[in-house]
C-alpha positions in Angstrom: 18.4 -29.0 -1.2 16.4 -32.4 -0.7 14.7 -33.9 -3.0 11.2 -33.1 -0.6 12.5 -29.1 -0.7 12.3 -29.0 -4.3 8.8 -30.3 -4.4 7.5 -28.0 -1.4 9.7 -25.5 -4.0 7.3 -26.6 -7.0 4.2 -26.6 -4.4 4.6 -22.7 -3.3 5.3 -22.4 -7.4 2.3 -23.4 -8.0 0.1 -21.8 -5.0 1.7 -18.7 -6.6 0.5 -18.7 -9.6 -2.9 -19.3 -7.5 -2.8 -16.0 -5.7 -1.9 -14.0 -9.0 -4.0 -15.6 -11.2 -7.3 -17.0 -9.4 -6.9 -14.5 -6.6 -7.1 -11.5 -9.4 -10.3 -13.5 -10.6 -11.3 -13.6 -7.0 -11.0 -9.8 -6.7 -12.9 -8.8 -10.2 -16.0 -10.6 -8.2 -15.1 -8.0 -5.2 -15.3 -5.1 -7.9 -18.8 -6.6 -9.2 -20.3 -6.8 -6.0 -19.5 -2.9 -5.5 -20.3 -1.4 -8.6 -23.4 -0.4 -8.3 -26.7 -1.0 -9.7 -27.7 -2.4 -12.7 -27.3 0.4 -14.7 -24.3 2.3 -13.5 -22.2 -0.6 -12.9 -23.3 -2.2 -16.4 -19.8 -1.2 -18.2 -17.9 -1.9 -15.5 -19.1 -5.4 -15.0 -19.0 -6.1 -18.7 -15.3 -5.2 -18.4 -15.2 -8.0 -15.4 -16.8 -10.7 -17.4 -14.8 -10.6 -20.2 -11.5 -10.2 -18.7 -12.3 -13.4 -16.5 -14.4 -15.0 -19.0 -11.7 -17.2 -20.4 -9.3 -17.7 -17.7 -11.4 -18.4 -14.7 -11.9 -22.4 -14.7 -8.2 -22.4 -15.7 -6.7 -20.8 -12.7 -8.0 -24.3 -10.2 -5.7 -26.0 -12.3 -2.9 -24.2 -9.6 -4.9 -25.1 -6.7 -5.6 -28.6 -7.6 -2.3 -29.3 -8.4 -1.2 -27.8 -5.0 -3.7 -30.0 -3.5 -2.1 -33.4 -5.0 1.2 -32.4 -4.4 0.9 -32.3 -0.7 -1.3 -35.3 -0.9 1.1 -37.3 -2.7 4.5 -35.5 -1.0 3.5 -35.0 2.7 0.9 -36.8 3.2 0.5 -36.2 6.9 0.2 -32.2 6.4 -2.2 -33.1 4.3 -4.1 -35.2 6.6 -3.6 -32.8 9.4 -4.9 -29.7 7.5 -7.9 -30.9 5.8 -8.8 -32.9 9.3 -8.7 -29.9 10.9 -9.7 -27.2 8.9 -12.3 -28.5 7.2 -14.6 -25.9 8.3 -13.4 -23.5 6.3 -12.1 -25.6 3.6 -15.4 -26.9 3.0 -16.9 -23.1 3.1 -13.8 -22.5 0.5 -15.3 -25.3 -1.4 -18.7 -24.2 -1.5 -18.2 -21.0 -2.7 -15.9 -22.1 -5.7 -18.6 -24.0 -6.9 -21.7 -21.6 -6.1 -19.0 -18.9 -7.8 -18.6 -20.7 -10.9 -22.2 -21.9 -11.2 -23.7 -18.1 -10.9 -21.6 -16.8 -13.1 -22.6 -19.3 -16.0 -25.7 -18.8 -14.7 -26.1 -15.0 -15.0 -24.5 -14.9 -18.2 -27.2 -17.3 -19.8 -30.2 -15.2 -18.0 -32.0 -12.7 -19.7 -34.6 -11.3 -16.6 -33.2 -8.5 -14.7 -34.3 -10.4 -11.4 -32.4 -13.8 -12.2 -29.1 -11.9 -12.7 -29.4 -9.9 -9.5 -29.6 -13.1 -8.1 -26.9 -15.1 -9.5 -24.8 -11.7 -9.9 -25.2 -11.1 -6.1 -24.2 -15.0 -5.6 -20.9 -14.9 -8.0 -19.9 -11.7 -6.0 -20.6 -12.7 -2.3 -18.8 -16.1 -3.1 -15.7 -14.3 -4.4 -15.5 -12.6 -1.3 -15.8 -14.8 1.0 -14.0 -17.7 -0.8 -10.5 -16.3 -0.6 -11.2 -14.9 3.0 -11.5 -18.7 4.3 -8.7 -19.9 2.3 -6.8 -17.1 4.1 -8.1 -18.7 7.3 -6.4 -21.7 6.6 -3.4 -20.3 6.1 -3.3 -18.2 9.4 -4.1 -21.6 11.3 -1.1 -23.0 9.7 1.3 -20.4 10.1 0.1 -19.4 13.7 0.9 -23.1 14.6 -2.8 -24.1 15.4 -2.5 -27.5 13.0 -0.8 -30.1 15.0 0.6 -33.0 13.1 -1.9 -36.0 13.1 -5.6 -36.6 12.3 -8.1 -33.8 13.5 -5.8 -32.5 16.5 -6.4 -29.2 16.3 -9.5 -27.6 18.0 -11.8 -27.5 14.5 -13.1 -23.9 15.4 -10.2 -21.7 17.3 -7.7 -23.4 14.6 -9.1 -21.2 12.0 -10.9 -18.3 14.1 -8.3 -16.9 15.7 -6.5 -13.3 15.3 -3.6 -14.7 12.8 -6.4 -16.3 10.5 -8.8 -13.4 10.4 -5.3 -11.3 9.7 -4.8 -13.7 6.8 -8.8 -13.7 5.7 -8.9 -9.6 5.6 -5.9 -9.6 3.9 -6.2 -12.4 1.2 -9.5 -10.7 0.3 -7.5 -7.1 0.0 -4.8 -8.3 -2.0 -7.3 -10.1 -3.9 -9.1 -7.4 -4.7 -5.8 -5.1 -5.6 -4.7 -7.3 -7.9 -7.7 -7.1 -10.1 -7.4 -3.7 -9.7 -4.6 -3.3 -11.3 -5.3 -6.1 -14.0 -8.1 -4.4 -15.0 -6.6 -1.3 -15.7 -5.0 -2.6 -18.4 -7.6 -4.5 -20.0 -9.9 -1.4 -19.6 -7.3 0.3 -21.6 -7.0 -2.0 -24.2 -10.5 -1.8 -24.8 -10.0 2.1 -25.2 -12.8 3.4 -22.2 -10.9 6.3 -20.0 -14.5 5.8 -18.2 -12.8 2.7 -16.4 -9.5 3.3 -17.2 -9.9 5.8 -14.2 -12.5 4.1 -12.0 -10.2 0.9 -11.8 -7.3 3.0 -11.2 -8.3 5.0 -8.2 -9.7 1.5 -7.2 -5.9 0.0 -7.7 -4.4 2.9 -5.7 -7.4 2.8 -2.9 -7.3 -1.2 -2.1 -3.3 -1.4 -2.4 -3.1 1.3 0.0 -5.9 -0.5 2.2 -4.0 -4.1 1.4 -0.6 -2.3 2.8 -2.3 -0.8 6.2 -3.1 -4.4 6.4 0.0 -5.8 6.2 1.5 -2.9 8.7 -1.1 -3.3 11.0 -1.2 -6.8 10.6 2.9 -7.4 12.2 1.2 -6.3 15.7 -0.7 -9.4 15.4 1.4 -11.6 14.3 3.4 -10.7 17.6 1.2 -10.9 20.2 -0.6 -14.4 18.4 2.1 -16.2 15.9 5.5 -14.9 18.1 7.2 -17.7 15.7 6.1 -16.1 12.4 6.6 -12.8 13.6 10.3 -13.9 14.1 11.4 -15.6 10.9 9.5 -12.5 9.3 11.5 -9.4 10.9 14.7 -11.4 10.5 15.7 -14.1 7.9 12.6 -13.6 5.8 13.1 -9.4 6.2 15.2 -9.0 2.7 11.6 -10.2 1.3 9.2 -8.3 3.4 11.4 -5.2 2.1 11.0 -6.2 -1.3 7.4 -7.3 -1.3 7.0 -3.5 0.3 8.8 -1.8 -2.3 7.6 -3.5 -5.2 3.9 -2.7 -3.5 5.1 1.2 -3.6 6.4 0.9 -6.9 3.2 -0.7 -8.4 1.0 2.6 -7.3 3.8 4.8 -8.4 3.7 3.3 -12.3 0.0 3.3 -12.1 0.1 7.3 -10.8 2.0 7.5 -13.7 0.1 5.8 -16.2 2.3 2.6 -16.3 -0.6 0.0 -16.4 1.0 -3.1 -18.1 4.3 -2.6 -15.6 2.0 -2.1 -12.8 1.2 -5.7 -13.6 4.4 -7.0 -12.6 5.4 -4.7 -10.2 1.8 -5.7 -8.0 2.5 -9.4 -8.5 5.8 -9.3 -7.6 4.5 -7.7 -4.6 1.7 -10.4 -3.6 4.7 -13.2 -4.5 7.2 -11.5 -2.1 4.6 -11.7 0.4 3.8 -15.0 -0.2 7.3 -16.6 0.2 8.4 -14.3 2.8 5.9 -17.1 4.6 7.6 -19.7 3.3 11.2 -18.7 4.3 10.1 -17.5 7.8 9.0 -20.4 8.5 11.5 -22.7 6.8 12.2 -25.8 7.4 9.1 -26.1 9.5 5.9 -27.3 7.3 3.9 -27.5 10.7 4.8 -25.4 13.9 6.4 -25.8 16.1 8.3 -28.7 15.6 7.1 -30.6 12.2 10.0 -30.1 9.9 9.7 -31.2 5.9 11.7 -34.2 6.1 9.6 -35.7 8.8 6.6 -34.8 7.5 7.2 -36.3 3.4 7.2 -39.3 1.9 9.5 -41.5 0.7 12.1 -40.6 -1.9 10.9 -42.5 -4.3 7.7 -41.3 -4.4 9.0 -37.8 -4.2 11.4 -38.2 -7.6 8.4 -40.0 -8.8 6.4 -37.3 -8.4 8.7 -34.5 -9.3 9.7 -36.7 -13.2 5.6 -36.5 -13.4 5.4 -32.6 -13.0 8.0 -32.3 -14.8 6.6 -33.7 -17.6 3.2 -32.3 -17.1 4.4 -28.6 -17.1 5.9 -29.4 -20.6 2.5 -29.4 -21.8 0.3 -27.3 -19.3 2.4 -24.4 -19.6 2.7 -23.7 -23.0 -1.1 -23.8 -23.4 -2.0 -21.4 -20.9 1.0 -19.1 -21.7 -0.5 -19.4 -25.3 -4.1 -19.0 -24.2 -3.5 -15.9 -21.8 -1.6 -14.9 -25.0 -4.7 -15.1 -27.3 -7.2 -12.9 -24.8 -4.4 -10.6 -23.9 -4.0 -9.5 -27.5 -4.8 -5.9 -28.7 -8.4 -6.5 -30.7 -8.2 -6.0 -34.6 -9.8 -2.7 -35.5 -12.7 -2.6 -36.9 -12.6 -1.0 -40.3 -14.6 2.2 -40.6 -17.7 2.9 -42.4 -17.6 4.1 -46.0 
């Protein structure tokens, strides 16, 4: 491997962690906006809020750092991309920060009508956040982002069949994923109330997420033929595994697994996400834009690779300690007497 493979390595490491982690955050504001109202949803969005609470800021540490990778490794993907996508990219934008703003927001209101409002705000932008970054991504692996500054139509290069594909499902798996989080954490906090809501949820939208997926290859051949190659051959062994690790997941939480269930559904949404990545290895920009023409030099690449190195000596110990901390059985409370 080059030295500009294992920093497109690190980058897909990183947007990883993204997908689990703020895409699970994503989805707990898909659960909030269908709840219900005020009142019957109450317990269920409580459960929401405080299994986000203290991880959601932290989880655009992922995407940011994907951001300045490519930035500072291939700097002409990067110019290409946010040239021509930055429709949706800016819509993506938007509705992280009207997300993170209504949810302090509702949290430090006290009338009914304010936290409708900010409530309904912080849910609609976690849905539609993830469906635009999923947009992007179907322009870029349908081969709609030519190499170069804005020369890709600005409106077919992310409305297209592949990229609506890539919205519906990002928002699925999205949703899935907190799901099946939440399980656990509704557990933990001892309510069988939840405890079964969110699990016929988690069965319900990783069923819907995997009809997705199915129905989604027909797609993919008739719009991204490329893709749909790399997919049903060399990336295959990981489509299979994403696929049974998917099964698996609904199986342990059938079966009252929730904590396994975990890693089974993130192993899942990974497979998925690198079966991408080796389908369409070595390209970075279809058809014809391979990594090493697209990255920087060397030295800026070991650069750059010595200063991530470095940083994830320090960044991820404290957020392995800190999901440690809220991820903790609470002390009981001592009883009355």
């Amino acid at each position: 491997m080059t030295t500009a493979d294992w920093l497109l390595s690190l980058m897909w490491l990183a947007l990883t962690a993204y997908v689990l982690l703020g895409g699970a955050d994503f989805g707990g504001g898909f659960w909030d906006l269908v709840a219900g109202g005020s009142a019957r949803g109450r317990h269920q969005r409580e459960l929401i809020e405080e299994s986000i609470g203290p991880v959601w800021e932290a989880n655009h540490v992922w995407l940011i750092f994907v951001i300045v990778l490519c930035w500072t490794g291939f700097p002409a993907v990067f110019a290409a991309v946010s040239s021509t996508m930055y429709i949706p990219l800016t819509l993506a934008a938007l509705g992280i920060i009207a997300r993170g703003a209504s949810f302090a927001f509702r949290k430090a209101s006290t009338g009914l009508a304010r936290r409708r409002l900010f409530g309904a705000a912080f849910a609609g932008s976690s849905v539609l956040t993830p469906f635009f970054l999923g947009t992007v991504a179907g322009g870029v692996a349908s081969g709609r982002v030519p190499i170069g500054i804005a020369e890709g139509d600005i409106v077919t290069s992310w409305w297209n069949p592949t990229s609506a594909l890539a919205g519906v499902l990002a928002v699925a798996v999205a949703a899935y994923l907190a799901a099946v989080y939440l399980c656990a954490d509704a557990r933990r906090a001892g309510s069988a109330v939840l405890l079964g809501a969110f699990r016929r949820r988690a069965i319900g939208s990783g069923f819907a997420a995997g009809a997705i997926a199915l129905g989604g290859v027909l797609v993919l051949r008739r719009d991204a033929p490329f893709l749909f190659s790399g997919l049903t051959t060399v990336a295959l062994p990981v489509v299979v595994l994403s696929a049974a690790a998917g099964l698996t997941s609904l199986a342990l939480l059938v079966r009252g697994h929730y904590l396994v269930a975990r890693v089974s559904a993130a192993l899942a949404v990974a497979a998925l996400l690198w079966a991408w990545a080796v389908a369409q290895y070595p390209m970075l920009l279809l058809p014809d834009t391979a990594i090493d023409d697209a990255s920087a030099r060397p030295e800026v690449l070991q650069v750059t690779l010595l200063v991530s190195a470095v940083g994830a000596v320090l960044l991820v110990p404290s957020l392995l300690w800190m999901f440690w901390l809220f991820q903790r059985p609470a002390p009981r409370k001592a009883e009355p007497g």
